[in-house]
PQR file of N, CA, C, O and H, with PARSE charges and radii, in Angstrom:
ATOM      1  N   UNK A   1       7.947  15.325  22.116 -0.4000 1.5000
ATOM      2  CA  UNK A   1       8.600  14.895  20.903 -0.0000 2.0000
ATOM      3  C   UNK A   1       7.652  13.961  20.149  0.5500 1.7000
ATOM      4  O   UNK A   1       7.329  12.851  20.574 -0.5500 1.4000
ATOM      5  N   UNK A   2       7.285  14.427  19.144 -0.4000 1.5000
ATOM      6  CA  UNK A   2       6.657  13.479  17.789 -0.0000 2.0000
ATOM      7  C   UNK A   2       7.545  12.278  17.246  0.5500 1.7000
ATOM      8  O   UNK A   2       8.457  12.703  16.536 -0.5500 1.4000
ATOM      9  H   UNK A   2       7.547  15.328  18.800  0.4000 1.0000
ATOM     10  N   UNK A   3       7.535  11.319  17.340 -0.4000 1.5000
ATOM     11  CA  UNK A   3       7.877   9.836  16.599 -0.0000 2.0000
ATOM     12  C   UNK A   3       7.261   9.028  15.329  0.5500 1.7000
ATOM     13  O   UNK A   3       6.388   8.180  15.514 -0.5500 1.4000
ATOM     14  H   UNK A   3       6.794  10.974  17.917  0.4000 1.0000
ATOM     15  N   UNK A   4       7.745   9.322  14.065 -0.4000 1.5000
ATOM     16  CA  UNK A   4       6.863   8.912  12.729 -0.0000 2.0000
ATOM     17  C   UNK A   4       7.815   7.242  13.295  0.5500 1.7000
ATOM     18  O   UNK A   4       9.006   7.036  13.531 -0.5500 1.4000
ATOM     19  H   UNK A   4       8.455  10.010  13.916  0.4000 1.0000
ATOM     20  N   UNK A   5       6.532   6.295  13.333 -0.4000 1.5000
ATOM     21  CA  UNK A   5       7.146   4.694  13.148 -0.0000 2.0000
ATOM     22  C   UNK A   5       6.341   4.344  11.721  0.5500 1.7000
ATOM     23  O   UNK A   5       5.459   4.971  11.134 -0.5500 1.4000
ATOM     24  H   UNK A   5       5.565   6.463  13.142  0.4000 1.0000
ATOM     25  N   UNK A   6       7.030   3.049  11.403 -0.4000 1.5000
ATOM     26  CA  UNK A   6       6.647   2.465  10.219 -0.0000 2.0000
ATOM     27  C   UNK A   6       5.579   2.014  10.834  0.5500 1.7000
ATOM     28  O   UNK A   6       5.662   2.232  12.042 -0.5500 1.4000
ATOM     29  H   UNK A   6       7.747   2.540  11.880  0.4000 1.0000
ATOM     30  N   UNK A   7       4.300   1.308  10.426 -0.4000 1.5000
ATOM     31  CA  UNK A   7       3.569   1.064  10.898 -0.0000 2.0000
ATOM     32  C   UNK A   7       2.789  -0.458  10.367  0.5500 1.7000
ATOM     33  O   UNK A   7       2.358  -1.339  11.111 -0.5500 1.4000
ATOM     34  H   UNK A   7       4.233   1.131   9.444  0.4000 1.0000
ATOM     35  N   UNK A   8       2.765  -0.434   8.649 -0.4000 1.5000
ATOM     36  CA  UNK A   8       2.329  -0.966   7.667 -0.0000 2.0000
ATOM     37  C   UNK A   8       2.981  -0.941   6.069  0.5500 1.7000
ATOM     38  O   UNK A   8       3.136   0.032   5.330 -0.5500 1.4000
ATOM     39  H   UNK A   8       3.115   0.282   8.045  0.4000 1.0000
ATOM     40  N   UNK A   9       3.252  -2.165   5.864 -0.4000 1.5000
ATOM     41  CA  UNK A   9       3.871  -1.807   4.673 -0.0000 2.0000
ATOM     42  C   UNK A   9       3.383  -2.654   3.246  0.5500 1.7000
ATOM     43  O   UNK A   9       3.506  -3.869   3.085 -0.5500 1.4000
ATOM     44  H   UNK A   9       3.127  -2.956   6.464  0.4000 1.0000
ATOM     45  N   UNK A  10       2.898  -1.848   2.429 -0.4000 1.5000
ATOM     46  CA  UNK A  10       2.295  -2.820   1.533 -0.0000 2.0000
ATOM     47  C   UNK A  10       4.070  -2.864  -0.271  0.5500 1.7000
ATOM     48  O   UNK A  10       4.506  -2.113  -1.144 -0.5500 1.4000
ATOM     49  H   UNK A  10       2.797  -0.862   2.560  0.4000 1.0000
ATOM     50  N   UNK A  11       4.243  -3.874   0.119 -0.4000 1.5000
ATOM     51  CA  UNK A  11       5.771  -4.303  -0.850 -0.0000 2.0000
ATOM     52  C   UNK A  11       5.474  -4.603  -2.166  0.5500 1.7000
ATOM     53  O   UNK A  11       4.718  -5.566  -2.298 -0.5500 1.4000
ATOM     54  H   UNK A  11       3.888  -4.484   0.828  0.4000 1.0000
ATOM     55  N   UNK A  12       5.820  -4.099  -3.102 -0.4000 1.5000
ATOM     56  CA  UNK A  12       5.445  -4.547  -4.669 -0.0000 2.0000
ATOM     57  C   UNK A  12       4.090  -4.707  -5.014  0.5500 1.7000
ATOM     58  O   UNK A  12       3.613  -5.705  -5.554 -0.5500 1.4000
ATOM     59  H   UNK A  12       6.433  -3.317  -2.994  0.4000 1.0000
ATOM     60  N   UNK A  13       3.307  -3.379  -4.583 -0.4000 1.5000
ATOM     61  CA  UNK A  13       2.154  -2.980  -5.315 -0.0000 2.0000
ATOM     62  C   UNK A  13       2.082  -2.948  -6.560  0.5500 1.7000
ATOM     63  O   UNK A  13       3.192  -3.377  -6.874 -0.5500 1.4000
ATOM     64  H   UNK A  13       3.694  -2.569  -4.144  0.4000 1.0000
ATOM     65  N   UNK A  14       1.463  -2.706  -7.633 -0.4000 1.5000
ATOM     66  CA  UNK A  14       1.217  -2.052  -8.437 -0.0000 2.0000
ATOM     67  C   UNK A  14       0.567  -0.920  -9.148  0.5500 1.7000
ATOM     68  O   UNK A  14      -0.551  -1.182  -9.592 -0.5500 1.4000
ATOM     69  H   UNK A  14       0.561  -2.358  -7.378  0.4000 1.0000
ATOM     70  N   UNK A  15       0.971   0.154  -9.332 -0.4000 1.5000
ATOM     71  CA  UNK A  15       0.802   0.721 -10.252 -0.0000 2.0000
ATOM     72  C   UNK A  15      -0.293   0.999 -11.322  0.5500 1.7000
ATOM     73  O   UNK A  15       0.095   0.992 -12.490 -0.5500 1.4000
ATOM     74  H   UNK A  15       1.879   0.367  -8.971  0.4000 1.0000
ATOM     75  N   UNK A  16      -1.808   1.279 -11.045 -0.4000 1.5000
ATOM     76  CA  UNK A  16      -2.786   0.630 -12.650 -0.0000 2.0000
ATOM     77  C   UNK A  16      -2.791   2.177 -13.237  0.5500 1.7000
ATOM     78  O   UNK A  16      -2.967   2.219 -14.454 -0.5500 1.4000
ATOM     79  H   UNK A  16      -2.124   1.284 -10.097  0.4000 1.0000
ATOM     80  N   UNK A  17      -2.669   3.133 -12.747 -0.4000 1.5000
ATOM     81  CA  UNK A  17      -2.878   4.545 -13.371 -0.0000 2.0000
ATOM     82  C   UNK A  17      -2.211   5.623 -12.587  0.5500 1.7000
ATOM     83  O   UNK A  17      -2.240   5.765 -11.364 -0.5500 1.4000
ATOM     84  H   UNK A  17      -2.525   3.099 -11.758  0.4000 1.0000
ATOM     85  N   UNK A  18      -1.481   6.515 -13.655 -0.4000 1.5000
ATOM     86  CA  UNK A  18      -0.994   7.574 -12.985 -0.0000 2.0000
ATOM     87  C   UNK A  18      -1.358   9.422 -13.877  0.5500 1.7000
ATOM     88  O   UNK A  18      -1.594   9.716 -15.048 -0.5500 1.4000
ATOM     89  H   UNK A  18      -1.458   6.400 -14.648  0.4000 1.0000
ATOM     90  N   UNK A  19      -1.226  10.301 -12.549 -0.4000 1.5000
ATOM     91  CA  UNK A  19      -1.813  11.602 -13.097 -0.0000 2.0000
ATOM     92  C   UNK A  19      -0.165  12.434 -12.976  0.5500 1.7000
ATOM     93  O   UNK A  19       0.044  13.171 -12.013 -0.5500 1.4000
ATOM     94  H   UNK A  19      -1.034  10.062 -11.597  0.4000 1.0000
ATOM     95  N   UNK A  20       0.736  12.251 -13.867 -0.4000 1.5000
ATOM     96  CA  UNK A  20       2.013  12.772 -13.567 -0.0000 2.0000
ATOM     97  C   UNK A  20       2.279  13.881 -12.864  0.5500 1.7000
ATOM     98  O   UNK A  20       3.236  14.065 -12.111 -0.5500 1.4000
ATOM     99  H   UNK A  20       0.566  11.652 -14.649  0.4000 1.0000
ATOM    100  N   UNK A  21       0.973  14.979 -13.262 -0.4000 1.5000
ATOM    101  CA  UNK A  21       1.633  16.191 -13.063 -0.0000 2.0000
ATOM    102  C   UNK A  21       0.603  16.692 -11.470  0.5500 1.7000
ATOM    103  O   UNK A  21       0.348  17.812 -11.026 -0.5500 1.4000
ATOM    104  H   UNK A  21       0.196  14.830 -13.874  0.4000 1.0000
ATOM    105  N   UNK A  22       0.283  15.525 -11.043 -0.4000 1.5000
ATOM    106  CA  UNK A  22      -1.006  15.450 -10.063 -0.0000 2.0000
ATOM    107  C   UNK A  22      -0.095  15.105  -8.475  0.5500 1.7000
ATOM    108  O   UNK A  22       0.250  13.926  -8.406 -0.5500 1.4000
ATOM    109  H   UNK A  22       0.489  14.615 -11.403  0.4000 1.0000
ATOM    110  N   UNK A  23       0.165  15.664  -7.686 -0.4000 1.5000
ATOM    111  CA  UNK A  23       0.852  15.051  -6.400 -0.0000 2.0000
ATOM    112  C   UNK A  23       0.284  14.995  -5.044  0.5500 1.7000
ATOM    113  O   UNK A  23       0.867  14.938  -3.961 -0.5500 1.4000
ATOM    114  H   UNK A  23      -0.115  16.622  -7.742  0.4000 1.0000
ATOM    115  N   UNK A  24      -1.229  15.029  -5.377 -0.4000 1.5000
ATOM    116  CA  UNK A  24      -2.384  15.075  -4.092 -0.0000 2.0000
ATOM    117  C   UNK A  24      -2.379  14.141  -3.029  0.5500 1.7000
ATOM    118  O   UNK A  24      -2.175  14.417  -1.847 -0.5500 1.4000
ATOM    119  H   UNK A  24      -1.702  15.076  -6.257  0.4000 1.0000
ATOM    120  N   UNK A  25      -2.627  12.957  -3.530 -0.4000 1.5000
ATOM    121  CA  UNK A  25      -2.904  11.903  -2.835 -0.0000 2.0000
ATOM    122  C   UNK A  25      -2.624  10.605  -3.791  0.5500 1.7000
ATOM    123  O   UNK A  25      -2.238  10.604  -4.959 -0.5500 1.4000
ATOM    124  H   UNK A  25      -2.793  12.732  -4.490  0.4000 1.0000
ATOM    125  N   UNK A  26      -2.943   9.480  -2.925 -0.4000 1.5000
ATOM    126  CA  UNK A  26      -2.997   8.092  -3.939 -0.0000 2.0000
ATOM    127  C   UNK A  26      -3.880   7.189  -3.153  0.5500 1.7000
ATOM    128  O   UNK A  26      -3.886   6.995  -1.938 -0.5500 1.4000
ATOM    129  H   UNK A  26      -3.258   9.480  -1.976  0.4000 1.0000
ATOM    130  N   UNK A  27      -4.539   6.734  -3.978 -0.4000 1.5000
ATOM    131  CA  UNK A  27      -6.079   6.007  -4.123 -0.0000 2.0000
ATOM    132  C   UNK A  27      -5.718   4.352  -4.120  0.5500 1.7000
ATOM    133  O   UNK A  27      -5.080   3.807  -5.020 -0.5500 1.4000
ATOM    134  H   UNK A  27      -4.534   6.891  -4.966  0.4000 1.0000
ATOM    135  N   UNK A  28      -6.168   3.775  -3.117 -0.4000 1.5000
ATOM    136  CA  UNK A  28      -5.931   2.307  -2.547 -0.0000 2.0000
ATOM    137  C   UNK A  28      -7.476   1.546  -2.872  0.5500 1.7000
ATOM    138  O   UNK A  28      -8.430   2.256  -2.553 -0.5500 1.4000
ATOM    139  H   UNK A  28      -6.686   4.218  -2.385  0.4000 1.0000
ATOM    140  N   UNK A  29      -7.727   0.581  -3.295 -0.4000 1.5000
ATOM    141  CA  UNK A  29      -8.410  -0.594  -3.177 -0.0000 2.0000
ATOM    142  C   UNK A  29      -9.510  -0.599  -2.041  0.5500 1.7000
ATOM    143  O   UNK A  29      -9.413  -1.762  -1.651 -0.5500 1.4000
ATOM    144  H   UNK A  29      -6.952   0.004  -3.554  0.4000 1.0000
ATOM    145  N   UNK A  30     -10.277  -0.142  -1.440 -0.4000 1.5000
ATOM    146  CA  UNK A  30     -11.084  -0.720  -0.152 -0.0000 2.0000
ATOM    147  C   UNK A  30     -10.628  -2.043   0.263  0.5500 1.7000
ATOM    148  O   UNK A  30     -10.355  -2.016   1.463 -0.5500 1.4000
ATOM    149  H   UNK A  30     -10.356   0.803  -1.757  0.4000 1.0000
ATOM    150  N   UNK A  31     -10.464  -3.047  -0.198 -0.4000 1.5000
ATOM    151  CA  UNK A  31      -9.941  -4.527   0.492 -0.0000 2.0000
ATOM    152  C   UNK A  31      -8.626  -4.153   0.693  0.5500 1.7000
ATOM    153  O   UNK A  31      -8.456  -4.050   1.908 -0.5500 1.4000
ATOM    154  H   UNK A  31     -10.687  -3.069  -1.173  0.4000 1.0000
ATOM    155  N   UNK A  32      -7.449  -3.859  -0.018 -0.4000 1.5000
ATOM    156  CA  UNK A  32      -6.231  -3.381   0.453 -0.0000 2.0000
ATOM    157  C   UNK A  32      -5.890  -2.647   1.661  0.5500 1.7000
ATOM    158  O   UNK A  32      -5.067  -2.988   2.510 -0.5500 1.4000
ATOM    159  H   UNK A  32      -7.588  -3.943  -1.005  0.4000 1.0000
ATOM    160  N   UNK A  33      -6.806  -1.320   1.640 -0.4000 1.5000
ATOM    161  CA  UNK A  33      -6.853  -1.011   2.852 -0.0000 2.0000
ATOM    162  C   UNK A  33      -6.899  -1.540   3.982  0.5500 1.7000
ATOM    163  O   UNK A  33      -5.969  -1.428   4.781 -0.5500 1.4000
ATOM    164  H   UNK A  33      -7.475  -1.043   0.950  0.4000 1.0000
ATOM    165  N   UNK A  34      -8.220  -2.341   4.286 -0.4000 1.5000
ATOM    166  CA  UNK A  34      -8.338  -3.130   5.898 -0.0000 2.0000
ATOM    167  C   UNK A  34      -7.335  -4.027   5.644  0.5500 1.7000
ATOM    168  O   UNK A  34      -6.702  -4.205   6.684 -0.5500 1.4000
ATOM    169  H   UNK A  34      -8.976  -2.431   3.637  0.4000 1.0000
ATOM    170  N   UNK A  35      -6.940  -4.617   4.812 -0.4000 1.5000
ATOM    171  CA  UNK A  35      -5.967  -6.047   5.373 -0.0000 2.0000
ATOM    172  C   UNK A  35      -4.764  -4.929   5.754  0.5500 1.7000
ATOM    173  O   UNK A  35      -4.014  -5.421   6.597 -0.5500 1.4000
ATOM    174  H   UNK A  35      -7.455  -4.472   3.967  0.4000 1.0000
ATOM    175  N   UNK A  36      -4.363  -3.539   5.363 -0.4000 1.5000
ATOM    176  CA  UNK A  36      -3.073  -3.133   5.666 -0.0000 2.0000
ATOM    177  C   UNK A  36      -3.494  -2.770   6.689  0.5500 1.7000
ATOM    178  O   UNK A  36      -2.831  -2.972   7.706 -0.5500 1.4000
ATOM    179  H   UNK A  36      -4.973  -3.139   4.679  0.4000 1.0000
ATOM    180  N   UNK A  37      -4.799  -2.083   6.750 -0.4000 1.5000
ATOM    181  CA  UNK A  37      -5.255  -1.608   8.617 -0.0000 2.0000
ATOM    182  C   UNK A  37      -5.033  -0.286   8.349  0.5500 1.7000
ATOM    183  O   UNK A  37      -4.533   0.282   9.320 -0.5500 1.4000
ATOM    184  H   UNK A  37      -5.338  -1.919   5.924  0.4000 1.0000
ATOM    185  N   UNK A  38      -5.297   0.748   6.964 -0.4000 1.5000
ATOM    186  CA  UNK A  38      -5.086   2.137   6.762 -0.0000 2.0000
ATOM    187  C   UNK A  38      -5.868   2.891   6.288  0.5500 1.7000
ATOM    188  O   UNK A  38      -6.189   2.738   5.109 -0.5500 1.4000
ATOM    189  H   UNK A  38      -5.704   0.287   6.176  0.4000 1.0000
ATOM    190  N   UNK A  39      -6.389   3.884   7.019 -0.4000 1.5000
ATOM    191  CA  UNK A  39      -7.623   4.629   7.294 -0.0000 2.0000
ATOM    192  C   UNK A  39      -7.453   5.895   5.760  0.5500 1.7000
ATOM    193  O   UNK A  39      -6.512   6.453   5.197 -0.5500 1.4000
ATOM    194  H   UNK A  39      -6.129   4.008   7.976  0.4000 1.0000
ATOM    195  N   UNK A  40      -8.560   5.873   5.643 -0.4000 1.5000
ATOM    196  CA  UNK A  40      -8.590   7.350   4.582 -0.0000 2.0000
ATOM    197  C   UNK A  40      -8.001   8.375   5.577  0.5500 1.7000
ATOM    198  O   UNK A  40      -7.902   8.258   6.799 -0.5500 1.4000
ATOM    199  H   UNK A  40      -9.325   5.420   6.101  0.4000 1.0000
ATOM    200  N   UNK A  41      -7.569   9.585   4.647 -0.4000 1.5000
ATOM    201  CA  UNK A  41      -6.375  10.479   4.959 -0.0000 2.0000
ATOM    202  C   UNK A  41      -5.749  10.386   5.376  0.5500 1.7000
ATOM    203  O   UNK A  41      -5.155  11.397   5.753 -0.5500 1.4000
ATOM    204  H   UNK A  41      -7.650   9.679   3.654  0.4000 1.0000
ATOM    205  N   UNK A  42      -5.190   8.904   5.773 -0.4000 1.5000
ATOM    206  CA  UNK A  42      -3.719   8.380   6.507 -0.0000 2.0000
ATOM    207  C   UNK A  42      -2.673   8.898   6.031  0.5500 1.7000
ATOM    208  O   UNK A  42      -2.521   8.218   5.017 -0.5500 1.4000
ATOM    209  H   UNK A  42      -5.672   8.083   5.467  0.4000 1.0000
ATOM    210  N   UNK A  43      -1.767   9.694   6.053 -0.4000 1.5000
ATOM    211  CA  UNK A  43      -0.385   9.963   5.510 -0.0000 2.0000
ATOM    212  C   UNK A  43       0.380   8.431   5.693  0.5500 1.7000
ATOM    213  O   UNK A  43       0.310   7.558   6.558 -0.5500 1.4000
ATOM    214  H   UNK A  43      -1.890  10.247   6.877  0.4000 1.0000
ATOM    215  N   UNK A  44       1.313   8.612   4.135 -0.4000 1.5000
ATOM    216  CA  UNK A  44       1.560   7.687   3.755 -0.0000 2.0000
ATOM    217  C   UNK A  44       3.092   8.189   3.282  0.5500 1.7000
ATOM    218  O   UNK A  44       3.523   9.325   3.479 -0.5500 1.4000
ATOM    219  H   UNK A  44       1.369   9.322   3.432  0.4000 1.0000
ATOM    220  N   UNK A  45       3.761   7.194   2.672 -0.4000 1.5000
ATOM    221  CA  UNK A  45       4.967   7.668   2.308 -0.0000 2.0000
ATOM    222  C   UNK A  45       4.843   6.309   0.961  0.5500 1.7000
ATOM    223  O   UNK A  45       4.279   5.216   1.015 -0.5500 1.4000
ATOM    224  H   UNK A  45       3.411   6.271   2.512  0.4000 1.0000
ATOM    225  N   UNK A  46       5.502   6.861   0.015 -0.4000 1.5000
ATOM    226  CA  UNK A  46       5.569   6.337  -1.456 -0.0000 2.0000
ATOM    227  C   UNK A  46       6.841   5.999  -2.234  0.5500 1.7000
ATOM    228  O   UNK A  46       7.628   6.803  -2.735 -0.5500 1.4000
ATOM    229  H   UNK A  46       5.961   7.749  -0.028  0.4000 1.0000
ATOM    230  N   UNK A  47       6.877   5.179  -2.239 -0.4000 1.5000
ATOM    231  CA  UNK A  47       8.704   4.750  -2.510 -0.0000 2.0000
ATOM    232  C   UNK A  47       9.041   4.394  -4.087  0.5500 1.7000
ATOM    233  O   UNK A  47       8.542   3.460  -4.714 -0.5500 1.4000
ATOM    234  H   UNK A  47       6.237   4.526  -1.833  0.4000 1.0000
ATOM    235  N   UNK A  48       9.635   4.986  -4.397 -0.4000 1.5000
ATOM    236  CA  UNK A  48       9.823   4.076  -6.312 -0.0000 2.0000
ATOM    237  C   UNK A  48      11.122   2.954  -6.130  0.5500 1.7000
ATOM    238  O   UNK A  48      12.143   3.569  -5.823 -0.5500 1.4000
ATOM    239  H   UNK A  48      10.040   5.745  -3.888  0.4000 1.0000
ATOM    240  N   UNK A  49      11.303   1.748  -6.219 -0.4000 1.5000
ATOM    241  CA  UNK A  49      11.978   1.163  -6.200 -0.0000 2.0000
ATOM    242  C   UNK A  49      13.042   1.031  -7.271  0.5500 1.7000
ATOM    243  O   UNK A  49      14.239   0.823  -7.075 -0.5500 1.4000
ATOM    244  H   UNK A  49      10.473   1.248  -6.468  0.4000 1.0000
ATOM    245  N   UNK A  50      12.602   1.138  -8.095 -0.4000 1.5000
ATOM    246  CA  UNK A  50      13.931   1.396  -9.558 -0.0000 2.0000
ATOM    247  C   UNK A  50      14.592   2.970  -9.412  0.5500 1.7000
ATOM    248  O   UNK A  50      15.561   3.225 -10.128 -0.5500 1.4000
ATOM    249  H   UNK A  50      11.629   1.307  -8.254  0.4000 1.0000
ATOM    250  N   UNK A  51      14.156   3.857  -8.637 -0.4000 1.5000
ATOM    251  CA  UNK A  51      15.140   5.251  -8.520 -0.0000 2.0000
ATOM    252  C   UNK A  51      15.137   5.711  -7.517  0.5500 1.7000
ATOM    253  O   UNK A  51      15.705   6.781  -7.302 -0.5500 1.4000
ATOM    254  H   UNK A  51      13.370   3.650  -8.056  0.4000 1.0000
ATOM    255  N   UNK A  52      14.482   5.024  -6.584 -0.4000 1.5000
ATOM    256  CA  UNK A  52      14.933   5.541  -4.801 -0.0000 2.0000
ATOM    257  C   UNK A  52      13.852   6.929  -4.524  0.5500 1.7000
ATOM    258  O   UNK A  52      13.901   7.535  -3.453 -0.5500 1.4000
ATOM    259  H   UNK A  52      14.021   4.154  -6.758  0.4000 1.0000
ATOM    260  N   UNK A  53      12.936   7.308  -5.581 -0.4000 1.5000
ATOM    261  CA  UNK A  53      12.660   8.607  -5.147 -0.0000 2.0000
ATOM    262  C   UNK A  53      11.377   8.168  -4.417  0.5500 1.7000
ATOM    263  O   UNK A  53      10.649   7.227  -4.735 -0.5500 1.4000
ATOM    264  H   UNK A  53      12.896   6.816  -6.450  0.4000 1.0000
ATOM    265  N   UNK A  54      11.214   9.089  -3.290 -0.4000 1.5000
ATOM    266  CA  UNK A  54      10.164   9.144  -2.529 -0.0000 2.0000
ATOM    267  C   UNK A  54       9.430   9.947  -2.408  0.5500 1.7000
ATOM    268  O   UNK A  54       9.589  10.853  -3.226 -0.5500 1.4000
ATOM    269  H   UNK A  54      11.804   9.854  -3.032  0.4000 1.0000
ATOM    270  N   UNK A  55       8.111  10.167  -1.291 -0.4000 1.5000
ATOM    271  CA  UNK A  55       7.248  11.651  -1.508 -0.0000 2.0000
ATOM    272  C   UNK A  55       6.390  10.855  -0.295  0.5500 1.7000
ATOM    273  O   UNK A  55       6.371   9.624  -0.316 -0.5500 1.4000
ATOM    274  H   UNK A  55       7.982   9.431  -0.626  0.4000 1.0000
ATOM    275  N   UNK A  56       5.534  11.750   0.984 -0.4000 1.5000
ATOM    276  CA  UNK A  56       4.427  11.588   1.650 -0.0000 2.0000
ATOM    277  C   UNK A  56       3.801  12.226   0.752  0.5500 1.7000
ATOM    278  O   UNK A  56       4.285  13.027  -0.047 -0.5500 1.4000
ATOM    279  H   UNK A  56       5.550  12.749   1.002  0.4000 1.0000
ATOM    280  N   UNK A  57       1.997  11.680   0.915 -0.4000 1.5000
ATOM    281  CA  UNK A  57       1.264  12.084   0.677 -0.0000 2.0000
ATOM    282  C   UNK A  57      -0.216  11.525   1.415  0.5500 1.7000
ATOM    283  O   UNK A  57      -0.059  11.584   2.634 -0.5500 1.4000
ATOM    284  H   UNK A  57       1.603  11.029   1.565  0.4000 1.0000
ATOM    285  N   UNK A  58      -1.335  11.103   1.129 -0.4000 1.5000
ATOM    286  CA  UNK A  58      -2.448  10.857   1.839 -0.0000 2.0000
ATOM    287  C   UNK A  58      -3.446   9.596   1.215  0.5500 1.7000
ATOM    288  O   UNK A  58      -3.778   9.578   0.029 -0.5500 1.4000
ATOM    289  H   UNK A  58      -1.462  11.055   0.138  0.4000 1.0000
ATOM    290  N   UNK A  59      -3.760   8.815   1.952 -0.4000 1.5000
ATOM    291  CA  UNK A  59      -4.724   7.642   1.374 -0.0000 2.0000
ATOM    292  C   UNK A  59      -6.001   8.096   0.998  0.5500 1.7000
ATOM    293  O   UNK A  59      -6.379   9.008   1.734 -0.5500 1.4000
ATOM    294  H   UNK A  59      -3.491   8.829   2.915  0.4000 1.0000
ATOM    295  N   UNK A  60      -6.907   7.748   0.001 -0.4000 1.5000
ATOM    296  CA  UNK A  60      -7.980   8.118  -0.562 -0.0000 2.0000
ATOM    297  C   UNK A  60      -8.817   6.816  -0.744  0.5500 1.7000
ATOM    298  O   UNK A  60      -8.133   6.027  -1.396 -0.5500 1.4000
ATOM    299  H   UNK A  60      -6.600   7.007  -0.597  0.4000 1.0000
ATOM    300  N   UNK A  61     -10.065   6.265  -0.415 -0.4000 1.5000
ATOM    301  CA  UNK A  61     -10.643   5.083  -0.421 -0.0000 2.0000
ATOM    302  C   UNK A  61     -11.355   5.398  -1.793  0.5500 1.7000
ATOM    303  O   UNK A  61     -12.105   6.332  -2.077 -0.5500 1.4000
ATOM    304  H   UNK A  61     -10.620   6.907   0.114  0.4000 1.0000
ATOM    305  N   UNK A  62     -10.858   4.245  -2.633 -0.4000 1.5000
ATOM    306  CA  UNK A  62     -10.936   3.907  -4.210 -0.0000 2.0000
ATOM    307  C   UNK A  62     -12.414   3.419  -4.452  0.5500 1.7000
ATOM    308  O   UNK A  62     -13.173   3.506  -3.487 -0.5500 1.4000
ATOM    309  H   UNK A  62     -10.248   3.486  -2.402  0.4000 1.0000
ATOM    310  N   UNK A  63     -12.960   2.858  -5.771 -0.4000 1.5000
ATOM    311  CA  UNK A  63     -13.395   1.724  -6.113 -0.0000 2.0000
ATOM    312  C   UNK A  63     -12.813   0.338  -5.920  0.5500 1.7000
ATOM    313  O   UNK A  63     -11.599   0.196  -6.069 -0.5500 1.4000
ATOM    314  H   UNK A  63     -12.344   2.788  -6.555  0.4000 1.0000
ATOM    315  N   UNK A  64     -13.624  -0.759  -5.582 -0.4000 1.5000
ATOM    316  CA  UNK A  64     -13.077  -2.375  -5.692 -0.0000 2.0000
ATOM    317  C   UNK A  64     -13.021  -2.741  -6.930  0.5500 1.7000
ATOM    318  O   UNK A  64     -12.648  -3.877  -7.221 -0.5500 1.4000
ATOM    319  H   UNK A  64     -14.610  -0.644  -5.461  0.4000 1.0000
TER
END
């Protein structure tokens, strides 16, 4: 049996750019990353807080 645990949670991110019609991945900070402790192609899960909607998708190591 497979067990998804929470692991890391980064709370009231922000937002600097979005590709609407784009649902690949989402692109983190290099410093964000190590302090959360989350590896490129980490599956991730993505939460909107004003409408509850969610989606997995995969970490991508950004520009600083």
């Amino acid at each position: 049996m497979l067990r998804e645990m929470l692991r890391v949670k980064i709370h009231n991110a922000t937002v600097t750019k979005t590709a609407l019609k784009y649902k690949g991945s989402i692109t983190l900070d290099p410093a964000l990353l190590e302090k959360a402790g989350l590896a490129p192609n980490e599956k991730v899960d993505v939460l909107n807080l004003n409408n509850g909607v969610r989606f997995s998708t995969f970490v991508i190591r950004g520009r600083k």
